[in-house]
C-alpha positions in Angstrom: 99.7 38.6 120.8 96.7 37.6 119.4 94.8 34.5 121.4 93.6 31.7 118.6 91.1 29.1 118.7 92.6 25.4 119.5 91.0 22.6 118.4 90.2 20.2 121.0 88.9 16.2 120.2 85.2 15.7 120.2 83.5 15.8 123.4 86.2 17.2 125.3 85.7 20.1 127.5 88.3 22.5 129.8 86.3 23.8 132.4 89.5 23.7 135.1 88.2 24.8 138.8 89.4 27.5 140.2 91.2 25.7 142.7 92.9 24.2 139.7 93.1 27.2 138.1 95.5 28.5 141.1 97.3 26.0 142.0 98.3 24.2 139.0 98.0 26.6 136.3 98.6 30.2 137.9 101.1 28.8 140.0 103.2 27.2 137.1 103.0 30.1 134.6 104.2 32.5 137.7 107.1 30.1 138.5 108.1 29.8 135.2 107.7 25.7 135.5 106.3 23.5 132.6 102.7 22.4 132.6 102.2 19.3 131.1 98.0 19.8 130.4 96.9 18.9 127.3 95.2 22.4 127.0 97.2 25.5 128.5 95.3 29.0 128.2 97.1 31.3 126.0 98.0 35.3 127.1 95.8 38.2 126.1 97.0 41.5 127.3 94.2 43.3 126.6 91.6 41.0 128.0 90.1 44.2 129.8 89.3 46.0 126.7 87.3 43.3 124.5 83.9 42.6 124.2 83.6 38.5 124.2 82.2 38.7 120.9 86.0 39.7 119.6 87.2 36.0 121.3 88.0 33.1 119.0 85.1 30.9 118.3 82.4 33.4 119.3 78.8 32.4 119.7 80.0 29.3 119.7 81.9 29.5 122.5 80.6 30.9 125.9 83.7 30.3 127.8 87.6 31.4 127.7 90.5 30.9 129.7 93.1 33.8 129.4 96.5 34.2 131.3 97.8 38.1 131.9 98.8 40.9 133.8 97.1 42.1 136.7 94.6 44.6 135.6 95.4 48.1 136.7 92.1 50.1 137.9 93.4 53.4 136.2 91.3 53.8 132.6 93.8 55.2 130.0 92.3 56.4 126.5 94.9 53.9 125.1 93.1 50.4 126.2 89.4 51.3 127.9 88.2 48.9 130.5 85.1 47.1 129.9 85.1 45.3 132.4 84.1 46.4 136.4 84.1 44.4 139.4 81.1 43.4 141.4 80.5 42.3 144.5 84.0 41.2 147.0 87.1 39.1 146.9 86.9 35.5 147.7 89.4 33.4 148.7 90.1 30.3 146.8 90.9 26.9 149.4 92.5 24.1 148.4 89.9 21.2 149.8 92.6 18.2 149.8 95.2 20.4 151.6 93.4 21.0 154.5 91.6 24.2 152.7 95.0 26.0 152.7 94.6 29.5 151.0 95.6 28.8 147.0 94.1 31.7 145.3 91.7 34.9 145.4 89.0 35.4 142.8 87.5 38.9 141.9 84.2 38.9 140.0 84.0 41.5 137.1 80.8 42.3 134.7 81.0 43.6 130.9 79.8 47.6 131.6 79.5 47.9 127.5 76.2 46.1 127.1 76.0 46.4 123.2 73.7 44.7 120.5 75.2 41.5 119.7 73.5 40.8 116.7 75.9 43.3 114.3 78.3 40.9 113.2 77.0 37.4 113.4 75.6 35.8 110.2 72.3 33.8 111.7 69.8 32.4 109.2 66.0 34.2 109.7 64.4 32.5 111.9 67.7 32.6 114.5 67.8 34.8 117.2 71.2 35.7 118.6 71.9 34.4 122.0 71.5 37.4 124.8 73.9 37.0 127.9 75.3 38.7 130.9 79.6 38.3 130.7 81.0 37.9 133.8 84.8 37.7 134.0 86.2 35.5 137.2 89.9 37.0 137.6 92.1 34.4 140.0 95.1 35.8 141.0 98.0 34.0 143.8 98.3 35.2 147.2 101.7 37.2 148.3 102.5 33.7 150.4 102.6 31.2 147.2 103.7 33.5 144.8 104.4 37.4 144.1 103.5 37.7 140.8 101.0 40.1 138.9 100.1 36.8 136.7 95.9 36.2 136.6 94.2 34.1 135.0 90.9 35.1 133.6 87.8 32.8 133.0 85.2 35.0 130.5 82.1 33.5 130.4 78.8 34.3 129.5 74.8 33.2 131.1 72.2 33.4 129.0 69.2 35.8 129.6 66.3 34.2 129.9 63.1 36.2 128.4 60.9 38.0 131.0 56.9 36.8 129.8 54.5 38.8 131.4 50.6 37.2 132.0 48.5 38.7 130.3 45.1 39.3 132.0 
């Protein structure tokens, strides 16, 4: 299924926590229960495999909110990774129930660092936007829910140019 672009009212802005992100969302798509949010991220199976640029609203956008299936760390010629983790598992607490275990959050990195200027349409004196993607992957522990449901969080941070002094 391809993801589209929703149109949300001026000024409005879904940038859901992760504890929200486990407990409300995660937790209701894995349960199969309505959610009643104005804005519910969509499914993309092949999350792993796309560059942000091929996400609705790109450069606009720098973030995206993507429900699927637990990634599996086997590469198959069929749907390459571009995506690798960095650094280690956190846990995700719940602060207003007694920081009770809601959620674990891997950190992943874009590996395919490409030019990004190819296929936007930028008048001459733009400059397109450079970023490091980072990909925050929440998934429920085995005690709320067993379940291969993530949610995904894309997101990029803009690289700031290095200027050397000149002596």
């Amino acid at each position: 299924m391809e993801p589209t672009h929703k149109a949300l009212p001026v000024g409005f802005r879904f940038r859901p926590t992760n504890c929200e992100i486990a407990n409300y969302f995660l937790k209701k798509k894995a349960l199969g229960q309505p959610m009643k949010a104005r804005t519910v991220p969509e499914e993309c199976h092949d999350v792993f495999s796309r560059h942000p640029r091929d996400f609705p609203g790109y450069p606009k956008e720098e973030h995206w909110y993507y429900f699927c299936r637990k990634r599996n760390n086997q590469v198959t010629s069929n749907s390459p990774n571009l995506w690798t983790p960095i650094g280690e598992e956190t846990n995700v607490l719940d602060p207003k129930n007694n920081g009770a275990l809601v959620g674990i959050k891997r950190r992943l990195t874009l590996i395919a660092q490409e030019e990004e200027s190819d296929n936007i349409c930028l008048s001459d004196e733009e400059e397109a936007p450079k970023y490091n993607w980072f990909m925050d992957e929440i998934s429920l522990p085995q005690t709320v829910a067993d379940t291969d449901w993530v949610l995904c969080h894309i997101f990029g941070k803009t690289i700031k140019p290095i200027f050397t002094e000149s002596e």
